[in-house]
C-alpha positions as CSV (number, residue, x, y, z in Angstrom):
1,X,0.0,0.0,0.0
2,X,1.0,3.1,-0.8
3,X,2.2,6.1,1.7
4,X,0.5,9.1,2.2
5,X,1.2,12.0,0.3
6,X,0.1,13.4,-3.0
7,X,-0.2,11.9,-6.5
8,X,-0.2,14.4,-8.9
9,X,-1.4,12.8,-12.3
10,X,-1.6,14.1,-16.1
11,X,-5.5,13.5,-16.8
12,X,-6.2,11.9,-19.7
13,X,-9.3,13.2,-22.2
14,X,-12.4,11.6,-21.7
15,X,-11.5,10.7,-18.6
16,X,-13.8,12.0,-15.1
17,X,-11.7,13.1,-12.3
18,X,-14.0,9.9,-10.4
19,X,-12.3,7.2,-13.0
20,X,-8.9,8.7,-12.4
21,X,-9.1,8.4,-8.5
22,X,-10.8,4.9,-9.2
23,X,-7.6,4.3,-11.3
24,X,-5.3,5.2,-8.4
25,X,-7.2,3.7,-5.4
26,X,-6.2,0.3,-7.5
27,X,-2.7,1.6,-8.3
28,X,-2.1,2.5,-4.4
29,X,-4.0,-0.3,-3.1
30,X,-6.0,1.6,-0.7
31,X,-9.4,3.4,-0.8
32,X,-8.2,6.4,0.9
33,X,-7.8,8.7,-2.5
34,X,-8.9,12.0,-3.1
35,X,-9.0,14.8,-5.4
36,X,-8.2,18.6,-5.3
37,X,-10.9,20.0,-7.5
38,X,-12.2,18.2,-10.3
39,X,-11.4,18.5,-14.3
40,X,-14.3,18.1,-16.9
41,X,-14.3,14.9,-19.0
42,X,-13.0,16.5,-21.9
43,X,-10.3,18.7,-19.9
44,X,-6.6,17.1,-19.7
45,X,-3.8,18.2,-17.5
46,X,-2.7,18.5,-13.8
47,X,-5.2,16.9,-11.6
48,X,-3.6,16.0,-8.0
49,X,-4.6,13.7,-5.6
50,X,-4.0,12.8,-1.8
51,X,-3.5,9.9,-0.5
52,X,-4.3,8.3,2.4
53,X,-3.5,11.1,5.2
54,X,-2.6,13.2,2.4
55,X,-6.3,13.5,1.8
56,X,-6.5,15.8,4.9
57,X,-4.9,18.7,2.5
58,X,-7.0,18.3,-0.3
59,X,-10.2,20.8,0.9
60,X,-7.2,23.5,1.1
61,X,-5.7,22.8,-1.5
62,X,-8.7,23.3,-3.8
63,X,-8.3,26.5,-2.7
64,X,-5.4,27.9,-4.3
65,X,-5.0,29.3,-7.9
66,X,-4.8,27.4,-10.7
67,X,-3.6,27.9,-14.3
68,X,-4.8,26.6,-17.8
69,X,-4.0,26.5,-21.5
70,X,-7.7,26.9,-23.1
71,X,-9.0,27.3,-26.9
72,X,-12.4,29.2,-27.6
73,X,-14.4,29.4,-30.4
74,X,-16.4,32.6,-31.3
75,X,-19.5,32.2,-33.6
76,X,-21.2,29.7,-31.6
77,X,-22.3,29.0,-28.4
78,X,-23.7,25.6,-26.7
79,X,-26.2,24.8,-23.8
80,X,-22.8,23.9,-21.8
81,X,-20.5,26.5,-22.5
82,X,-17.9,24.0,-24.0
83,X,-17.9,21.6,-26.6
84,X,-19.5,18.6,-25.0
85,X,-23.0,20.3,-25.2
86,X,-25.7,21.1,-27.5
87,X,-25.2,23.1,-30.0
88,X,-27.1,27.0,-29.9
89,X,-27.0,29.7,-32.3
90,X,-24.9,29.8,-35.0
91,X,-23.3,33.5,-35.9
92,X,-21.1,34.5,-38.6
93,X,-17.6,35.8,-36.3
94,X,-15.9,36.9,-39.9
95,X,-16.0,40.7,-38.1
96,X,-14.1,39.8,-34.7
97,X,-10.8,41.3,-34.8
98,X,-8.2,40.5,-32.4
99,X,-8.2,44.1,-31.4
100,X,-11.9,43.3,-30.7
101,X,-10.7,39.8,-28.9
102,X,-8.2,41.6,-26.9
103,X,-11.0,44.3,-25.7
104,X,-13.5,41.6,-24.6
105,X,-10.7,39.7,-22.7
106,X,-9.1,42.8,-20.9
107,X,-12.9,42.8,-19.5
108,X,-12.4,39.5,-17.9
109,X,-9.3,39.9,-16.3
110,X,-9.1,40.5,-12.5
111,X,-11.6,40.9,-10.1
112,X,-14.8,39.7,-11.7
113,X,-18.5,38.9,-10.9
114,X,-18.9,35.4,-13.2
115,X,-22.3,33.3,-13.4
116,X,-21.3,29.9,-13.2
117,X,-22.6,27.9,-16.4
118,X,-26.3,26.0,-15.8
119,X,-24.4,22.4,-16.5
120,X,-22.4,23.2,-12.7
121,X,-22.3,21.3,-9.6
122,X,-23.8,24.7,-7.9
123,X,-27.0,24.3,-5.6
124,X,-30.2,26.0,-6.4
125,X,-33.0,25.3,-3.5
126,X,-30.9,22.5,-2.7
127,X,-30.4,21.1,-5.7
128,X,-27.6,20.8,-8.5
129,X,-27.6,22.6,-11.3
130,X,-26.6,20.4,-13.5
131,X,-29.3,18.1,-12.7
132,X,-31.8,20.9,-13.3
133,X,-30.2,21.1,-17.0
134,X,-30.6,17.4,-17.4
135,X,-34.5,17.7,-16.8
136,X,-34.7,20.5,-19.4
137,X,-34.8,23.1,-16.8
138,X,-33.4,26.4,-16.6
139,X,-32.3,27.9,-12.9
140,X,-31.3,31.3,-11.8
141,X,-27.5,31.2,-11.1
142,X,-26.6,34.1,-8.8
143,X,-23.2,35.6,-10.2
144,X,-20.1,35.1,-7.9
145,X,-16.7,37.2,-7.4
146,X,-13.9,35.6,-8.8
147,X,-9.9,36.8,-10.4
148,X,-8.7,36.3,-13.2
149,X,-5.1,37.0,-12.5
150,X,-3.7,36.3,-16.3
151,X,-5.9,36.1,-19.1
152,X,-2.7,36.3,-22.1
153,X,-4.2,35.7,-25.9
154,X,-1.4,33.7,-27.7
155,X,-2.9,33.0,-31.1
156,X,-6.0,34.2,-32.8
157,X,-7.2,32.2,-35.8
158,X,-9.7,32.8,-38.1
159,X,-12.0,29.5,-39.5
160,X,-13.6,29.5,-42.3
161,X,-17.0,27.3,-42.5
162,X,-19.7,27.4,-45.2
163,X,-22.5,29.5,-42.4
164,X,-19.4,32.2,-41.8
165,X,-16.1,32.0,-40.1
166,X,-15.3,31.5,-36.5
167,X,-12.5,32.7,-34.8
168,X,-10.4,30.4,-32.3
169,X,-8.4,31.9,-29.6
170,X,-6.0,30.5,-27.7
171,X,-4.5,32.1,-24.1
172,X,-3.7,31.0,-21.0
173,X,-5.6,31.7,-18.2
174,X,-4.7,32.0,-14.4
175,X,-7.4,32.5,-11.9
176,X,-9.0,31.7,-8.8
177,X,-10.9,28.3,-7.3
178,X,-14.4,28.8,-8.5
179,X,-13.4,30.5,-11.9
180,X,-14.7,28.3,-14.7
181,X,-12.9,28.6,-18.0
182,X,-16.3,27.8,-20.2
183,X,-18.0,30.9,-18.7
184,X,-15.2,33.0,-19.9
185,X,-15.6,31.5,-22.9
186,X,-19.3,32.1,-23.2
187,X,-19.0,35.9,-21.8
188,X,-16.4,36.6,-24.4
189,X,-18.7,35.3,-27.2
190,X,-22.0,37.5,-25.7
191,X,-19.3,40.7,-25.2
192,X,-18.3,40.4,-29.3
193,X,-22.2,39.4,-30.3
194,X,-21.4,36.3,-31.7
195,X,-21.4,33.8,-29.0
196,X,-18.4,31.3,-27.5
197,X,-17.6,28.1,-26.2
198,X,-14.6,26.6,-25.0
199,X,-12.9,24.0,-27.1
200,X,-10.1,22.9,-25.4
201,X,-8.9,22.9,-22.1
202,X,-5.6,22.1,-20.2
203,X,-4.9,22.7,-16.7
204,X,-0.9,23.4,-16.2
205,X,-0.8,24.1,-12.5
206,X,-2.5,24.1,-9.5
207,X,-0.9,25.7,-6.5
208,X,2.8,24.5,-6.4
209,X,2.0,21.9,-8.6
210,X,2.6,21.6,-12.3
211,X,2.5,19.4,-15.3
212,X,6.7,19.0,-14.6
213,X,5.8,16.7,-11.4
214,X,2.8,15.1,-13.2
215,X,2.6,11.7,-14.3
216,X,0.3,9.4,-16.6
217,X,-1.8,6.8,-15.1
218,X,0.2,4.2,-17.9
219,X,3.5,5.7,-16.1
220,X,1.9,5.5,-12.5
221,X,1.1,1.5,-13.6
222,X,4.8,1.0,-14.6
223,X,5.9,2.8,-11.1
224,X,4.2,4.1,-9.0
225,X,5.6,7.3,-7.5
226,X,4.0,10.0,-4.7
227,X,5.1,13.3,-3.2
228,X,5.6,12.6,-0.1
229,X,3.2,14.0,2.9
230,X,5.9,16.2,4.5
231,X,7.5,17.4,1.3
232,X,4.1,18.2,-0.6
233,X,3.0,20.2,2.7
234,X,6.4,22.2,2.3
235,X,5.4,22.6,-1.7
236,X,2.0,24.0,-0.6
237,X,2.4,26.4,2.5
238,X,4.4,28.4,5.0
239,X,6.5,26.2,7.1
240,X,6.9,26.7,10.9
241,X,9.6,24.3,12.8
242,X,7.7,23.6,16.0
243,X,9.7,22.9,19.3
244,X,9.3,19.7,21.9
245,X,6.7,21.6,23.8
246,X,4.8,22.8,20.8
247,X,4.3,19.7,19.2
248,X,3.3,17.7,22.1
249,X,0.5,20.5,22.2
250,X,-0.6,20.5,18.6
251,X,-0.6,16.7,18.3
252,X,-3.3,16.9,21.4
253,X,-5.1,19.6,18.9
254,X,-4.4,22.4,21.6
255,X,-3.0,25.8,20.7
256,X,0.4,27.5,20.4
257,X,1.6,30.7,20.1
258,X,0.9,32.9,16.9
259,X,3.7,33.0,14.3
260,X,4.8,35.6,11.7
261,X,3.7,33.7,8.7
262,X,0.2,34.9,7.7
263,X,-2.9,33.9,8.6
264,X,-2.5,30.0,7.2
265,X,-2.8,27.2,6.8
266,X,0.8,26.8,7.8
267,X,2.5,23.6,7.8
268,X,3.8,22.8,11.5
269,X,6.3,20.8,11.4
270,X,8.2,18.5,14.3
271,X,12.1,19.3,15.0
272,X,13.0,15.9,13.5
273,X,11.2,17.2,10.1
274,X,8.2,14.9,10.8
275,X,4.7,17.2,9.7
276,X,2.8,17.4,12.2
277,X,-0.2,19.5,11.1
278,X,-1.7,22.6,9.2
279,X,-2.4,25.2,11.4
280,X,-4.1,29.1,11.5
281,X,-3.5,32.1,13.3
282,X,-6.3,33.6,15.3
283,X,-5.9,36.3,17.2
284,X,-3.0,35.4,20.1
285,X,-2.6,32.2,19.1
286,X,-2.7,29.4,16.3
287,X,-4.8,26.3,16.0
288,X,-4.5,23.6,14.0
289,X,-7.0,22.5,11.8
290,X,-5.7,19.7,10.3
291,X,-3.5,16.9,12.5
292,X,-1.6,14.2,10.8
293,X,0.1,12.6,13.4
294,X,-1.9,12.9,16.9
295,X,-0.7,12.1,19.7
């Protein structure tokens, strides 16, 4: 069985984020897999798992920023804002320029309010969105801050098709957890008139971790390799060296003295190197909030 740490794995297309971590429990040989935000079927790219205790870091590291390679296509827009859906109305895109492309994506960079697309995992009255969709409704999606840190246009391309041309552009995007790529896609397309969906979509990084430490599920078969718990805690957050005393107390789940670092999570780590757990700063002191090894 495999120890805990983090996986991080180079999704294949077509594949859900629940058949990769099915894929891995097997590799591993335990249940105890997780993963750090999810990655639509037809997305590829960094998707990173924890494993056993390594699963304790996953709900904060969904929260850090992420970074993607994406394609969208202007002159058509689809009932999921990327290719898998249905398609909607098709426009003629033959007058986008990239002037006009760079305008409409200078309008989506930083601190945004985004409506998540209707195919979402979002709750309405309690229920998904996406399930809503399924049953041919249509809900009210309430439109959320999120930051678009780096929206950079590498390529424009012009398509020619027999009902008018699209235009495809390429960028890479870096934002927030919660940002989703298809929405820009679709708010780019409504901003030129002509309607967008995302194509193509790649995620290069998230947090500390990039495509450079990522590995295939055919290469994870041949050997199977981890992060492991204490270094991919050191990738992902502040470290703080904890002394005798300390550590005795955070391994009980008591609190310690504040530290310099920012408000967390902060990795606390044993003097013999051993991590010990993530912990916050409140006000006077620091608690931890996650505990790997308790006393």
């Amino acid at each position: 069985m495999a120890d805990s740490g983090v996986v991080v794995v180079d999704k294949p297309a077509d594949w859900t984020s629940h058949d990769v971590v099915a894929r891995t429990r097997r590799l591993a040989r335990t249940r105890r897999v997780g993963h750090a935000g999810t990655l639509d079927p037809m997305a590829t790219g960094v998707l990173v798992l924890g494993i056993e205790k390594g699963t304790k870091l996953l709900g904060h590291l969904t929260l850090t920023e992420k970074t993607y390679e994406a394609t969208f296509r202007l002159g058509l827009s689809t009932n999921t804002d990327d290719a898998e859906g249905e398609s909607g109305e098709r426009r003629d895109a033959s007058g986008v320029t990239e002037e006009g492309v760079r305008s409409a994506v200078a309008q989506l960079t930083g601190t945004i309010q985004q409506v998540p697309p209707q195919v979402s995992a979002i709750k309405v009255d309690g229920k998904r969105a996406y399930k809503s969709a399924r049953e041919g409704k249509e809900v009210a999606l309430e439109a959320r801050e999120t930051t678009v840190s780096e929206f950079d246009v590498t390529e424009v391309r012009r398509v020619e098709a027999p009902e008018g041309a699209f235009v495809d552009v390429d960028a890479v995007v870096t934002c927030s957890s919660g940002t989703y790529v298809r929405s820009l896609a679709r708010d780019m397309g409504e901003d030129l008139g002509v309607g967008g969906h995302l194509t193509a979509l790649r995620r290069t990084r998230v947090g500390p971790y990039d495509l450079a430490q990522a590995r295939t599920l055919d290469e994870l078969a041949e050997e199977f390799t981890q992060l492991p718990l204490a270094q991919s805690v050191a990738a992902a957050f502040p470290v703080r060296t904890l002394d005798e005393g300390e550590t005795a107390r955070i391994r009980h789940g008591n609190r310690i003295g504040p530290s310099s670092l920012g408000e967390g999570p902060i990795g606390l780590f044993a003097p013999d190197g051993t991590v010990v757990a993530l912990g916050e700063n409140r006000p006077g002191h620091m608690k931890p909030v996650v505990v790997f090894a308790p006393a």
